[in-house]
N, C-alpha and C positions, 0 to 999 in steps of 0.2 A: 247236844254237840257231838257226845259219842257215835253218832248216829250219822254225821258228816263223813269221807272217805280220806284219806290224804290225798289234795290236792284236787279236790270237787268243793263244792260249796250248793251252799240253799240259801234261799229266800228265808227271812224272818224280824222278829222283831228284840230287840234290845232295850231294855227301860221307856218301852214306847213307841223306838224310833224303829221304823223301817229300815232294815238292813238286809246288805247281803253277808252273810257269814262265811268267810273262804276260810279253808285248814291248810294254808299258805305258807305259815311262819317264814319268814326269809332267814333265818337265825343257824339252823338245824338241828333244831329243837322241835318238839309236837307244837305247835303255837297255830295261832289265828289271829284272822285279818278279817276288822270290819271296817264296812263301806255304809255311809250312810248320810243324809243332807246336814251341811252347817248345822241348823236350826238343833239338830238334836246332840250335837257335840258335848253340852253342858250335861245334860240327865246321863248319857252312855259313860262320859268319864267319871260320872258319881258312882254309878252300878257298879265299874269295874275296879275302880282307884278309888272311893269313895272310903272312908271312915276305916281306913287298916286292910280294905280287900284286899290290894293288891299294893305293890312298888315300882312306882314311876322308875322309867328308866330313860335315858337317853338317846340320840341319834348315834353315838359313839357307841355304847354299849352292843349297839345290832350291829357298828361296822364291823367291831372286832371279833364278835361271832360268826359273822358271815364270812370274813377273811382265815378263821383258824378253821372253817368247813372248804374252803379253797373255791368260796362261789362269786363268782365273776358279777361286777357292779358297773352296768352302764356310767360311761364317761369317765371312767377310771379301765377298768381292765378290756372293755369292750367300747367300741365308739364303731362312728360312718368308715372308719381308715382300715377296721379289722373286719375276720371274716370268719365265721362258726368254726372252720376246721384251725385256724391257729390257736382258736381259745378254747378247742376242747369240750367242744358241743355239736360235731356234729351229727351227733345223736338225736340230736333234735328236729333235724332238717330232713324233711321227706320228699326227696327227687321224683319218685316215683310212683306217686299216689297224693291225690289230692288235687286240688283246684289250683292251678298256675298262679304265680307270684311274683312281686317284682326282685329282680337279682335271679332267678333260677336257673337261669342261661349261665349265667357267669360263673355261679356254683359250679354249676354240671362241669363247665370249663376248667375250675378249678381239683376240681374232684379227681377229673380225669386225668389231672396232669402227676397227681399223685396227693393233693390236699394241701400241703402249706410249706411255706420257705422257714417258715417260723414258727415257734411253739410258748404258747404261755406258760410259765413255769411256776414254783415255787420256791421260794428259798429261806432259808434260816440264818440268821446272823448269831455270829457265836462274840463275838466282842462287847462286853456289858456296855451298857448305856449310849450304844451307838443306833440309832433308830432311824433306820432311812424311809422319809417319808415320799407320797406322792411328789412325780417332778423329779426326783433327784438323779443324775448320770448316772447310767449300767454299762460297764467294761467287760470284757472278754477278751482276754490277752493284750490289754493294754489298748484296745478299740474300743469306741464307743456303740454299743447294739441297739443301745433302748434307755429309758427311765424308770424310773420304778412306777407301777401302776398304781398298786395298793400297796400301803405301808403302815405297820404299826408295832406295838408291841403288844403281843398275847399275853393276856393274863392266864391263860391255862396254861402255858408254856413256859412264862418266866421267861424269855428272849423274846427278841427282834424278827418278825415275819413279814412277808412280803409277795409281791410276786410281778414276771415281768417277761418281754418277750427277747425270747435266744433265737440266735438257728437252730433248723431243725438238730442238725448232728451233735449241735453242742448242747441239745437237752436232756438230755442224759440225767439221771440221782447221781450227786456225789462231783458235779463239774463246779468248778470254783470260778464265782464270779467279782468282780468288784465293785461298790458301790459310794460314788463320791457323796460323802455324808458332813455336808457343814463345809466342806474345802479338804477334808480329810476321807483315804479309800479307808475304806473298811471290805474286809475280805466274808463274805457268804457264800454257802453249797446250796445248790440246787437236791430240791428232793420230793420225793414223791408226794402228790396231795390226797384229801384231806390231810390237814396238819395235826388234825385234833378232833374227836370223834366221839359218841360214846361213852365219856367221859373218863378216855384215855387217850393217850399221845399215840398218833397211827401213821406221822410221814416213816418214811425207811429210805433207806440208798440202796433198794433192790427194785 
């Protein structure tokens, strides 16, 4: 597995089972992602979680690591209604090489016009036990701008994290937003992402 690249993968096999082994983690952590048919689900989860190998973890566990790395989760922070450059990807999107694709016209349109009205952000909530979840209203001087995309509380953090879409001007580190939390606002600041990194605290308001 040493011998895999970050973010390449090979062909191989797993307690039998034909797999593809990707060095994918979605976490952002060193992790891996196997791919392989039903039939050999039972033998691969023995190898791996079998008899004290490893510790099961859950769907939750990967949310809220991939939300304190500030990584955007289709149908929560990205869907059909957004578009690379508000959520901060587009780094990813190559106009000018490659084999044409559908939306590239629109990009380019978008692009040119300077990239996005809006900006996916991050934010911190500083008010203990208020955790504004997926769905809940996002204020901006007393307007409504948005909902919260992803929401939870970081265990590496010890508060309330999130993230959600502002205008561009108002995404700034260190703009205070509000977030209708239960029928009650609770007050959060935008700030730079990753939230948590490395296994230290890395948002800032610079």
């Amino acid at each position: 597995m040493s011998q895999i690249g970050y973010y390449h993968f090979e062909a191989g096999q797993v307690a039998g089972a034909d797999c593809f082994i990707s060095r994918t983690g979605y976490t952002g952590e060193d992790g891996f992602e196997l791919y392989f048919r039903p039939r050999g689900a039972q033998a691969v989860w023995n190898a791996v979680a079998g008899e004290g190998r490893g510790q099961p973890v859950g769907l939750g566990a990967r949310d809220s690591l991939r939300l304190e790395m500030g990584y955007p989760l289709y149908g929560s922070d990205i869907d059909d209604t957004t578009n690379p450059y508000e959520a901060g990807l587009g780094w990813i999107v190559k106009l000018n090489k490659g084999a044409p694709f559908a939306g590239k016209r629109v990009l380019e349109q978008i692009k040119g016009s300077g990239g996005a009205n809006r900006r996916l952000v991050g934010y911190v909530v500083g008010e203990k036990g208020a955790i504004p979840r997926h769905g809940y209203d996002v204020y901006l001087a007393n307007h409504k701008i948005d909902v919260v995309r992803s929401g939870g509380f970081s265990p590496s953090l010890k508060q309330a994290i999130g993230t959600t879409y502002v205008p561009t001007h108002s995404a700034e580190p260190g703009t205070k937003i509000e977030i209708d939390c239960r029928g009650k606002r609770v007050e959060a600041e935008i700030v730079k992402m990753p939230f948590y990194k490395d296994g230290s605290v890395k948002y800032n308001k610079k």
